[in-house]
C-alpha positions as CSV (number, residue, x, y, z in Angstrom):
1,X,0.0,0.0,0.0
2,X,1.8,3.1,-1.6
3,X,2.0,5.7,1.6
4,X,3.7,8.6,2.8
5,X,3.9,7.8,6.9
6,X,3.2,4.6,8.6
7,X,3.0,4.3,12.8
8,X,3.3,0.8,14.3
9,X,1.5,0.4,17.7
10,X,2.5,-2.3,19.3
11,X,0.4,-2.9,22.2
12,X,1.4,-5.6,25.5
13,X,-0.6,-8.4,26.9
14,X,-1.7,-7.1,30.4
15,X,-1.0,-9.2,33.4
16,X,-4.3,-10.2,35.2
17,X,-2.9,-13.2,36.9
18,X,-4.0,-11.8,40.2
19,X,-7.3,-10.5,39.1
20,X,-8.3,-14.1,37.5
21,X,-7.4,-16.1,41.1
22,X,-9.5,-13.3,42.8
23,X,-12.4,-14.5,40.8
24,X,-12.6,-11.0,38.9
25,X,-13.5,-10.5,35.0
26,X,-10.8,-10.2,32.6
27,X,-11.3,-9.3,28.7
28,X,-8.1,-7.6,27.5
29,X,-7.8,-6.3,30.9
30,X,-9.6,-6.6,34.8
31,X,-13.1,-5.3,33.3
32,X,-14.2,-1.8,35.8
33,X,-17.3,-0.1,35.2
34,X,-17.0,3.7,34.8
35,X,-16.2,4.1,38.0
36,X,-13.3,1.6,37.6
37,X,-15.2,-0.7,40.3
38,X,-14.6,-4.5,39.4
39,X,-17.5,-7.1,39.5
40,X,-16.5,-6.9,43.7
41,X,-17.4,-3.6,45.1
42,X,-14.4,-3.3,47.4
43,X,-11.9,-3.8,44.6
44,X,-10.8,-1.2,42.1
45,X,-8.5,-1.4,39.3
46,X,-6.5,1.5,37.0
47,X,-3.7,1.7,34.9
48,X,-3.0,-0.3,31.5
49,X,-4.3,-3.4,32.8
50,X,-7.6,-1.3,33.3
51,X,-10.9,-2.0,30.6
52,X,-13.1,1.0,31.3
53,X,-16.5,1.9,30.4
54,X,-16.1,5.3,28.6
55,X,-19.2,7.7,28.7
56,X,-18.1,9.8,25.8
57,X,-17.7,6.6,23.2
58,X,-19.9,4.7,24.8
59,X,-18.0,1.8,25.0
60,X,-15.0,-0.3,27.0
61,X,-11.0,0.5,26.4
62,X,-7.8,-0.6,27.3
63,X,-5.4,2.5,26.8
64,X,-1.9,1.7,27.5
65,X,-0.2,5.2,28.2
66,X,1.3,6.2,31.3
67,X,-0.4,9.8,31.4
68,X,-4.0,7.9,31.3
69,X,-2.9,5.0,34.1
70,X,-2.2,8.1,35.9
71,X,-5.4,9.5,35.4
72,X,-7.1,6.3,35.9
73,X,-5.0,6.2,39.1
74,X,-5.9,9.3,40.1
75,X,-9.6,8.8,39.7
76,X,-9.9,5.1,41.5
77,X,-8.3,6.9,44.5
78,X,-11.0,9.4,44.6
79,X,-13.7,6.7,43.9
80,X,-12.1,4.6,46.9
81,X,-12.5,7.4,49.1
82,X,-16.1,8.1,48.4
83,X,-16.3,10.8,45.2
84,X,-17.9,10.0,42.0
85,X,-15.0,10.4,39.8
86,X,-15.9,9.3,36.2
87,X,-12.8,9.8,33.0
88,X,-14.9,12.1,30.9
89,X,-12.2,13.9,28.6
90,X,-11.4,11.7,25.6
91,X,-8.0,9.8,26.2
92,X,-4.8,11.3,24.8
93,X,-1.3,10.8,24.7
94,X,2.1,11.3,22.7
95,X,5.3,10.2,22.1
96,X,8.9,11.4,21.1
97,X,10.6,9.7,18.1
98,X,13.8,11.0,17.2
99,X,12.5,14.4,15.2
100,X,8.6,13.7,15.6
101,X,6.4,14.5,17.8
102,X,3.2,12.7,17.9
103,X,0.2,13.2,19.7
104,X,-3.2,11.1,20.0
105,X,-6.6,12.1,21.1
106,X,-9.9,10.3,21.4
107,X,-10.8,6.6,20.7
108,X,-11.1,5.3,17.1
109,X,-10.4,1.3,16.9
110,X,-12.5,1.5,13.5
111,X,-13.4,4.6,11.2
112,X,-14.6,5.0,7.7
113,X,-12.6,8.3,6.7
114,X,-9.4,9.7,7.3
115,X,-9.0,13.6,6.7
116,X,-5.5,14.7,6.3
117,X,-4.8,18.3,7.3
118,X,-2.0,19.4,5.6
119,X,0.7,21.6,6.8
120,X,4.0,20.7,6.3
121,X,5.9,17.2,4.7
122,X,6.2,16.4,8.2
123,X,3.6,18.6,10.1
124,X,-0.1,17.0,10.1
125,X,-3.1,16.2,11.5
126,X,-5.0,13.0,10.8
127,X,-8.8,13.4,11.6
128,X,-10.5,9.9,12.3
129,X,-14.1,10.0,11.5
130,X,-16.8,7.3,11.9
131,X,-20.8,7.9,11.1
132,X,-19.9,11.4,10.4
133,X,-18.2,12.0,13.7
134,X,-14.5,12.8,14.5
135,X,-13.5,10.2,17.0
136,X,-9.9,10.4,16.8
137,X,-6.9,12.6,15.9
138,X,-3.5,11.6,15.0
139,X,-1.0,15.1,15.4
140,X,2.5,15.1,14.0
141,X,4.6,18.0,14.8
142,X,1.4,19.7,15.0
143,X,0.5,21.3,18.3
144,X,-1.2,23.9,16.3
145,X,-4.4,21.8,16.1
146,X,-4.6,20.2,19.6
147,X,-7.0,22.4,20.7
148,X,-8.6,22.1,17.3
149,X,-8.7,18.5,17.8
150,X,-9.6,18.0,21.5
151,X,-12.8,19.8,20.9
152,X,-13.8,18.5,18.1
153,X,-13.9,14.6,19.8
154,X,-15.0,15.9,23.0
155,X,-18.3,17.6,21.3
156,X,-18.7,14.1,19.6
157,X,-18.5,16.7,16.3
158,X,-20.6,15.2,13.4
159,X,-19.1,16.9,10.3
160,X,-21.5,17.3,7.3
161,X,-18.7,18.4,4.8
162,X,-15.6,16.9,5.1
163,X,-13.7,18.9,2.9
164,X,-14.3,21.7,5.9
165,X,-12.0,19.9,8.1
166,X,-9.3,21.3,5.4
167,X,-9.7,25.2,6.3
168,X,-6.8,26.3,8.5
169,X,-9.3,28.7,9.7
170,X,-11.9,25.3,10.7
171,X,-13.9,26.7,13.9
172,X,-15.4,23.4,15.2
173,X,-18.5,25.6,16.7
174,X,-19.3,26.0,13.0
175,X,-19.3,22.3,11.8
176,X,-21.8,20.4,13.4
């Protein structure tokens, strides 16, 4: 497949040893609700080996990042101790290859379109849609269109004209 970027992402088997012999539910990770409260109320898990309902996709993940285990970590704490702490904001995260810097925001393990916003040879944004909505967003050397990017998966944007998401002037207020 003729192409001008490829990103591998290799991913890691969790370890759930301890959660199985405690009797808990395991599917690619110890399964939480969104409170990241296992099947036994007294026992919470976070972190990469974490599957979490997510309110904003509507669905269960597995994101294996440091900065969301620390969120996740952060949140089962406040759960433990009696708040109702919930991961609303879409899951991001980055990572530093040699000259590249590449970012990630929101939650797209399928989509039907890809929009490419131009910039550079090696400044972009790649906009995930599926069913008209941007779900995900892949940044390279692009932190002009994080902001750009968060909002437009956070609002669940459906996008009715793709060729919008093109305009360096795209307000996301303006596309839904």
């Amino acid at each position: 497949m003729p192409c001008d970027f490829v990103v591998v992402g290799v991913g890691v088997k969790p370890e759930t040893t301890l959660a199985e012999t405690a009797g808990l539910k395991v599917e690619n990770g110890v399964v939480v609700d969104a409170y990241l409260k296992t099947e036994d109320p007294n026992i919470y898990a976070a972190g990469d080996v974490a599957r979490f309902y997510h309110p904003l996709f509507g669905t269960a993940m597995r994101i294996e990042h440091w900065e969301v285990a620390a969120h996740l970590g952060v949140c089962a704490a406040r759960n433990m101790a009696g708040d109702e702490c919930i991961v609303h904001d879409a899951p991001e995260f980055f990572s530093d290859m040699f000259d590249l810097h590449i970012e990630w925001y929101g939650y797209a393990p399928k989509w039907d379109r890809i929009v490419k916003r131009p910039v550079e040879s090696e400044k972009f944004t790649g906009l995930y849609l599926k069913d008209g909505k941007v779900a995900g967003a892949l940044l390279v050397n692009n932190k002009d269109d994080v902001s750009l990017a968060r909002t437009l998966i956070q609002k669940q944007t459906v996008v009715h004209d793709t060729d919008s998401l093109l305009s360096p002037a795209l307000d996301p207020a303006r596309t839904q």
